[in-house]
C-alpha positions in Angstrom: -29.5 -15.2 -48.3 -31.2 -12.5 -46.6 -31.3 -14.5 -43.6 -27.5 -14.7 -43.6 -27.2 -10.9 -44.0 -29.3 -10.4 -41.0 -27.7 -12.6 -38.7 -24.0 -11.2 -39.9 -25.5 -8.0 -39.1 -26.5 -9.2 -35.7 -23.6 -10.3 -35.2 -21.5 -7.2 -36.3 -23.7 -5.5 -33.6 -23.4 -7.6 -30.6 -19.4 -7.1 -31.2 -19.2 -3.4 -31.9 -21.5 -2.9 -28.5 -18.8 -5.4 -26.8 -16.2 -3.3 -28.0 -17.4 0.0 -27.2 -19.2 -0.5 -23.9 -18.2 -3.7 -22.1 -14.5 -4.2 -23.3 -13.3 -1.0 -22.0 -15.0 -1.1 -18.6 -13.6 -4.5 -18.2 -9.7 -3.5 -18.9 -10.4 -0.1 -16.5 -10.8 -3.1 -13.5 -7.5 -4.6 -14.6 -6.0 -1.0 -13.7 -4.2 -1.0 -10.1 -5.9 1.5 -7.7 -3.6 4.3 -6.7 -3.8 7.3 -5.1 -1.4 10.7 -5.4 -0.3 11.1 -1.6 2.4 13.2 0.5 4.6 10.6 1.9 6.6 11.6 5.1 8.7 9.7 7.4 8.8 9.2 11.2 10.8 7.2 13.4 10.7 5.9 17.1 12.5 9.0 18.4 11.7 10.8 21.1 10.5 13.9 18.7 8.2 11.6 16.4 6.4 9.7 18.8 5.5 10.3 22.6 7.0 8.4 25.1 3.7 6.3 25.8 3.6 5.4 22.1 7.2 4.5 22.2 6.9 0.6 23.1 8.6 -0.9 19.4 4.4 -2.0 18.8 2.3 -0.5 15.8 -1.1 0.6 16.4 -2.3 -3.1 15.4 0.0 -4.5 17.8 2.7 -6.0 15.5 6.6 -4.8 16.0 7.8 -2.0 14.6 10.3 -2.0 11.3 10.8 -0.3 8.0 8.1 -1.9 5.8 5.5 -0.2 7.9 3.8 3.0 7.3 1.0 5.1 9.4 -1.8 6.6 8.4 -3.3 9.5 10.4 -6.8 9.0 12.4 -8.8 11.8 14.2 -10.6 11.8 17.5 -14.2 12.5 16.7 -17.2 12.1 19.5 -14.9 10.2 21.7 -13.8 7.5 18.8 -11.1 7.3 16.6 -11.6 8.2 13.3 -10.2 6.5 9.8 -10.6 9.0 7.3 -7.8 8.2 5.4 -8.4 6.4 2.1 -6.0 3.8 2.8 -6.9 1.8 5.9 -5.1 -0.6 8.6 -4.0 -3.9 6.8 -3.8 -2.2 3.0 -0.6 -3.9 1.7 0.4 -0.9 -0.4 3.4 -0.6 -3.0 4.8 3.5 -3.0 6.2 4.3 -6.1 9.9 4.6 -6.3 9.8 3.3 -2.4 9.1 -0.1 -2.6 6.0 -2.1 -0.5 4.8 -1.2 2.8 2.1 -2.7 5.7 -0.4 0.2 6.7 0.1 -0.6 10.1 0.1 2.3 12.1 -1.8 5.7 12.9 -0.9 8.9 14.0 -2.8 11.9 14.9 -4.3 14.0 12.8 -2.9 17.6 13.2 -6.0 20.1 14.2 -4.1 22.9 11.6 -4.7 20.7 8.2 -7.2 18.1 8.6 -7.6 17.8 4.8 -4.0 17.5 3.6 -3.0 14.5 6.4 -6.3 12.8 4.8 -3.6 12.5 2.2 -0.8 11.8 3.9 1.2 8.3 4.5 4.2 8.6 7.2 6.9 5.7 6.3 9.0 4.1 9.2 12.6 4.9 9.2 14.7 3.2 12.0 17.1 6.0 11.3 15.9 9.4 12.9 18.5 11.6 10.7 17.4 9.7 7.2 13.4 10.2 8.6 14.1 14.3 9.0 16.2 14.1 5.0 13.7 12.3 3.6 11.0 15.1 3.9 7.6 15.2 1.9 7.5 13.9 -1.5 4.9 13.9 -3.4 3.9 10.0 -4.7 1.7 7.2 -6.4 0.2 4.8 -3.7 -1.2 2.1 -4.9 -3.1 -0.6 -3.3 -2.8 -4.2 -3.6 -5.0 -5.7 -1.3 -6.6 -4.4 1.9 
């Protein structure tokens, strides 16, 4: 009888420690990544992009439409720079927004290098809509990269 208590006891053990230290660390993996980021918005118009940038391509080379959002990249020693947390070929979903391609870059501007670290400019064919649609603070979260 005493064995049976021990090995009930043993047991009680093994799942109170699953419970407590390996059950909760397994359902926080389950958890989507996401990160709280400004969106913007850009289109190809003249005042978004520079005229040598203004081909229809992405930065990865693919054609330019409105599931595709930049991310912004510095020019540091003579290379570009990702320091973004989201990087080129993320599939991302923006809250409220819908699902995007991180496709293409912009510049990061020399005033703020620490807020555009956090920023995600979506692609708007309309240049009017891109100008309304201002900065809005969001949940991005990544589905696969």
């Amino acid at each position: 009888m005493k064995k049976l208590i021990i090995i009930i006891k043993i047991i009680i053990f093994i799942i109170l420690f699953y419970l407590i230290f390996i059950a909760p660390e397994a359902e926080a993996e389950k958890e989507p990544k996401f990160f709280l980021m400004t969106i913007t918005a850009y289109s190809n118009h003249q005042n978004c992009i520079a005229d040598k940038y203004r081909d229809g391509l992405t930065a990865t080379g693919t054609p330019i439409r409105e599931e595709v959002v930049a991310i912004n990249v510095d020019y540091i020693n003579g290379e570009w720079v990702v320091r973004s947390p989201l990087k080129l070929g993320d599939k991302i979903y923006i809250e409220g927004l819908g699902n995007y391609s991180v496709e293409d870059k912009g510049r990061f501007e020399e005033r703020n290098h620490t807020q555009d670290i956090w920023t995600v400019d979506v692609y708007m064919e309309d240049y009017q809509k891109a100008l309304e649609f201002g900065r809005q603070l969001k949940k991005v979260y990544v589905l696969e990269g």
